[in-house]
C-alpha positions in Angstrom: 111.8 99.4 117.4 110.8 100.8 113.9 107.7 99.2 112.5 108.0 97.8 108.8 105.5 96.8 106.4 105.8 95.3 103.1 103.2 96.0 100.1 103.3 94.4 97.0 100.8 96.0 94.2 100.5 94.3 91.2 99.5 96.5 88.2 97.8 95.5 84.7 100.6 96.7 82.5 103.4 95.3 81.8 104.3 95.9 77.8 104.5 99.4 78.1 107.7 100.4 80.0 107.1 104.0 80.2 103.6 103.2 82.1 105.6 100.8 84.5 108.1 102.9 85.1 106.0 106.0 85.8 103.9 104.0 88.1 107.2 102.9 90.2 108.3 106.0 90.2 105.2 106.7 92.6 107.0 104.6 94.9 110.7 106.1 94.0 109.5 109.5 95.2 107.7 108.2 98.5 109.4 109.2 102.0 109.6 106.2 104.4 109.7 103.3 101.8 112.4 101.4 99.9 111.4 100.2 96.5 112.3 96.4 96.5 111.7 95.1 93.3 109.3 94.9 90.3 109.3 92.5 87.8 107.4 92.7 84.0 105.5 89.6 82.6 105.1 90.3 79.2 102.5 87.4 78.2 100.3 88.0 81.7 100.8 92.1 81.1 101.1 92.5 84.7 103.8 93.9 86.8 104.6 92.5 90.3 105.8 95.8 92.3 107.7 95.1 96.2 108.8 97.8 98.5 108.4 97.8 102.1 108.5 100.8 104.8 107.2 102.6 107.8 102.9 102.0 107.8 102.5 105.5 106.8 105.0 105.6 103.8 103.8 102.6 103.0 99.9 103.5 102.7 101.2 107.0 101.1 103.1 104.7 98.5 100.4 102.9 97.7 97.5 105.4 97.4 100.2 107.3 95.3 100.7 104.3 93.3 96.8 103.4 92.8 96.0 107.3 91.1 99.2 106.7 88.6 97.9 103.8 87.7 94.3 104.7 87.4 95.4 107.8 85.2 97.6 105.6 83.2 96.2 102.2 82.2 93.3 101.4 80.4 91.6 97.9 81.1 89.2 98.5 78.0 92.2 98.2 75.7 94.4 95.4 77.7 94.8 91.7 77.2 97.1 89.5 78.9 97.3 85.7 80.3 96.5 86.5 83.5 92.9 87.2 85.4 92.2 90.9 86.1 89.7 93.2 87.9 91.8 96.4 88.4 94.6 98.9 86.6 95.6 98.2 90.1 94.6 94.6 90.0 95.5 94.0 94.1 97.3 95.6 97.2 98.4 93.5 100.0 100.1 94.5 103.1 102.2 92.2 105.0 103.5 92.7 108.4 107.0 92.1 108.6 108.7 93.9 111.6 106.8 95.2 115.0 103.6 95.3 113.3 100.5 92.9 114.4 98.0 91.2 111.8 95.5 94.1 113.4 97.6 97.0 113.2 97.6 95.5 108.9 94.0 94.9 108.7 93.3 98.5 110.2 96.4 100.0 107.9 94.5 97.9 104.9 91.1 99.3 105.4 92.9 102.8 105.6 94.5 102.6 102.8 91.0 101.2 101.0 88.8 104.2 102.1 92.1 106.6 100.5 92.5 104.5 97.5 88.4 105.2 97.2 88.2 108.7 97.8 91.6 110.0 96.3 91.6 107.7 92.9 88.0 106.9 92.7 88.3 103.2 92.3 86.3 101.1 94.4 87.9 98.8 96.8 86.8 95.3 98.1 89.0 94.1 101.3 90.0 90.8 100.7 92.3 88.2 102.9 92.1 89.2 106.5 90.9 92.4 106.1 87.5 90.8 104.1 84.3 92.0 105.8 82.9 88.8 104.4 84.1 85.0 104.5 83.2 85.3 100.7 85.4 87.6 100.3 88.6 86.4 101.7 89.6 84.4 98.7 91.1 87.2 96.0 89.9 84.3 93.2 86.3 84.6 94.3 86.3 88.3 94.4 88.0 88.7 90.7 86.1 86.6 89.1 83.7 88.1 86.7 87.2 90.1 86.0 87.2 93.9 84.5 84.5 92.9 81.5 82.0 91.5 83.7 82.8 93.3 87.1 79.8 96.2 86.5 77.4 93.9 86.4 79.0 91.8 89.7 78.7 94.8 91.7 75.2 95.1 91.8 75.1 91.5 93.4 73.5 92.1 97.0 76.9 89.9 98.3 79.0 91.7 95.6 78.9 95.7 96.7 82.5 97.1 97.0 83.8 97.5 100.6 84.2 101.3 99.4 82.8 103.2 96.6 79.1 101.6 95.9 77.5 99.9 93.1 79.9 101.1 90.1 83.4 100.5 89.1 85.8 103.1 87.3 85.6 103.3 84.1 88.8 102.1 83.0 90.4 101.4 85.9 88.0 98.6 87.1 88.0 97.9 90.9 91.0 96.7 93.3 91.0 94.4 96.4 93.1 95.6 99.2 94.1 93.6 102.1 96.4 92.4 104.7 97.9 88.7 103.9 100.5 86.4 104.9 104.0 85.8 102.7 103.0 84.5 99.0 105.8 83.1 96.9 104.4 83.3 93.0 105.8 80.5 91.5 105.3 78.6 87.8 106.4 76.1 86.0 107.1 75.7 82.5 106.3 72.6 80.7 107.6 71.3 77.6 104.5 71.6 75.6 102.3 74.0 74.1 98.9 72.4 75.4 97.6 74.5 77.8 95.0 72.2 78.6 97.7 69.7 79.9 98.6 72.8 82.3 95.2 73.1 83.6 94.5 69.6 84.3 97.8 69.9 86.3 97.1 73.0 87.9 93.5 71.7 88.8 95.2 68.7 90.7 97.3 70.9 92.4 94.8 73.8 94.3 93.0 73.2 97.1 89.8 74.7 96.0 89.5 71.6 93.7 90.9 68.8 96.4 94.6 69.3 95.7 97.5 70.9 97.9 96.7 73.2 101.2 97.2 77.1 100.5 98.2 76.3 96.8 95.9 78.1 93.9 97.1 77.3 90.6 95.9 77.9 86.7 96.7 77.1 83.5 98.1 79.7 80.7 100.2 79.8 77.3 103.6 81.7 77.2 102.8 83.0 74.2 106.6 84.6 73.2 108.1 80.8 73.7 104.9 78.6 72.5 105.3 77.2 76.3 102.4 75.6 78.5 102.7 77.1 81.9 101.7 76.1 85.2 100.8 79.1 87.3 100.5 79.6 91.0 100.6 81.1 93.9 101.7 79.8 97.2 100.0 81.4 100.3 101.9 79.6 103.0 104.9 77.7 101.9 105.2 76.6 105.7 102.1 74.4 105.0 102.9 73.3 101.3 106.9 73.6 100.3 107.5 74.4 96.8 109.7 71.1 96.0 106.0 69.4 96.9 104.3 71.0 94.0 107.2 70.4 91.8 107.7 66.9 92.5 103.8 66.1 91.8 103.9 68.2 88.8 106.6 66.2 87.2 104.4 63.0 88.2 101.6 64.5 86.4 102.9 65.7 83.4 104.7 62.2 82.5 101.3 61.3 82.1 100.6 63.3 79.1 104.3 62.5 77.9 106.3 66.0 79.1 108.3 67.3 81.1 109.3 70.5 83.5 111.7 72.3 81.6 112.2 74.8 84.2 110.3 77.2 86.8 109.8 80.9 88.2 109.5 82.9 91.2 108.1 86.2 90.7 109.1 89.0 93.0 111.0 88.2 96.2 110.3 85.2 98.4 111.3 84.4 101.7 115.2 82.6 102.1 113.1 80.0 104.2 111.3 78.6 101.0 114.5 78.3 99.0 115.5 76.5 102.4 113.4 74.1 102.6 113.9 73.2 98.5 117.5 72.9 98.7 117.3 70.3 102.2 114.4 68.5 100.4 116.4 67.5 96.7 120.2 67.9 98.5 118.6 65.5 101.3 120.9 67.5 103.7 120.3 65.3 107.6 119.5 67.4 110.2 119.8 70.5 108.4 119.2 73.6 110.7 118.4 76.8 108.9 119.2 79.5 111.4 122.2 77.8 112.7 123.3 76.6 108.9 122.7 79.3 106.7 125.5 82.2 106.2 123.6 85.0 106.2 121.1 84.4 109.0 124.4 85.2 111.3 125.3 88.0 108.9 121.5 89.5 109.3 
């Protein structure tokens, strides 16, 4: 059977359309992928690009999709909610059909040393593919982000996987990697008080005691004057969304708000949605691949 990969790229632009859409074009023009889905956030300037494919239209997709990108944005003129290191902020590969976690890593690392030598923007390999336990965590490795990532890199424990002390100038640095399914989900509180959404967020990542596989920050939708709760959820399996919502709500009634409503960015697995829907329909005995339409239709 075919092999399939997914990779989802997320870019630093997201208020210019004509820069978005030449960088998904990259992907429109690529033989052996299907373009998925992208989705604009307009107060964390950052596009969310999926498509998946054969392992070599995949890795062509994304190297094309790094040198647009580097062409195109600037980081010395962008500003947005959201942490960044990159013009191409991050490239993941997840196996999804016939391919192992290995057979990902060594596609990652491929795609890396390309991204490097084709675009000239040095990579560090992050997730499963890091070369370091440091750098498995994509937080760890961002942070500094595009302003104070020149001086990082001279850091003995800091060198980029590929391309040496430096960074480009105005395309920053990338991390590129093989990692598991990640739903990005946030919630929207009714308040402006971003600090009320970091304290929440705080209680809910792991690196600072909270939820397994959760990381989680703070930000201000500017465009609606709403205090959002931002995360990302790097194994759902482990820590179901309804979990984070239902703790969330605790929290905030302590500042006197509420959740008025929350996002998934990109696609997310059916099983995720799944697990939500038995959790607040309390469905007994619910079984998904027996249950659920379109498993038997798939």
């Amino acid at each position: 059977m075919a092999k399939i990969v997914e990779c989802v790229p997320n870019i630093s632009e997201a208020r210019n359309q004509d820069v978005v859409e030449a960088v998904v074009n990259e992907v429109r023009g690529t033989p052996g992928v299907t373009l998925l889905d992208y989705s604009s956030d307009m107060n964390h300037n950052r596009t969310v690009i999926t498509f998946f494919g054969s392992p070599e239209g995949a890795a062509e997709a994304a190297v094309r999709l790094a040198k647009k990108a580097a062409e195109l944005i600037d980081l010395r003129k962008h500003e947005g909610e959201h942490p960044r290191m990159g013009a191409v902020d991050v490239i993941p590969f997840i196996p999804i059909k016939e391919m192992t976690e290995e057979e990902t890593v060594a596609l990652s690392k491929q795609v890396a040393e390309r991204v490097w030598n084709e675009a000239k923007i040095p990579v560090f390999l992050y997730e499963k593919s890091a070369s370091a336990p440091h750098r498995q965590n994509l937080a760890a490795v961002r942070k500094g982000q595009f302003e104070g990532m020149a001086e990082k890199v001279q850091q003995p424990e800091w060198e980029p996987d590929f391309g040496g002390r430096t960074i480009h100038p105005s395309a920053g640095v990338v991390a590129v990697g093989c990692r598991p399914f990640l739903v990005a989900f946030n919630i929207n509180l009714s308040t402006s008080d971003v600090s009320i959404a970091s304290k929440i967020a705080k209680i809910l990542r792991r690196s600072s005691g909270g939820f397994d596989c959760v990381k989680a920050m703070g930000v201000l939708l500017e465009d609606r004057n709403v205090a959002q709760v931002s995360i990302n959820m790097t194994d759902f399996h482990k820590t179901p969304l309804y979990r984070v919502v239902e703790l969330t709500k605790a929290e905030a009634a302590r500042w006197g708000v509420h959740v008025i409503g929350t996002e998934i960015v990109g696609l997310t697995p059916m099983q995720a949605l799944a697990d939500s829907a038995e959790y607040y329909l309390q469905i007994e005995n619910f079984d998904f691949s027996r249950q659920v339409l379109e498993n038997h239709m798939l």
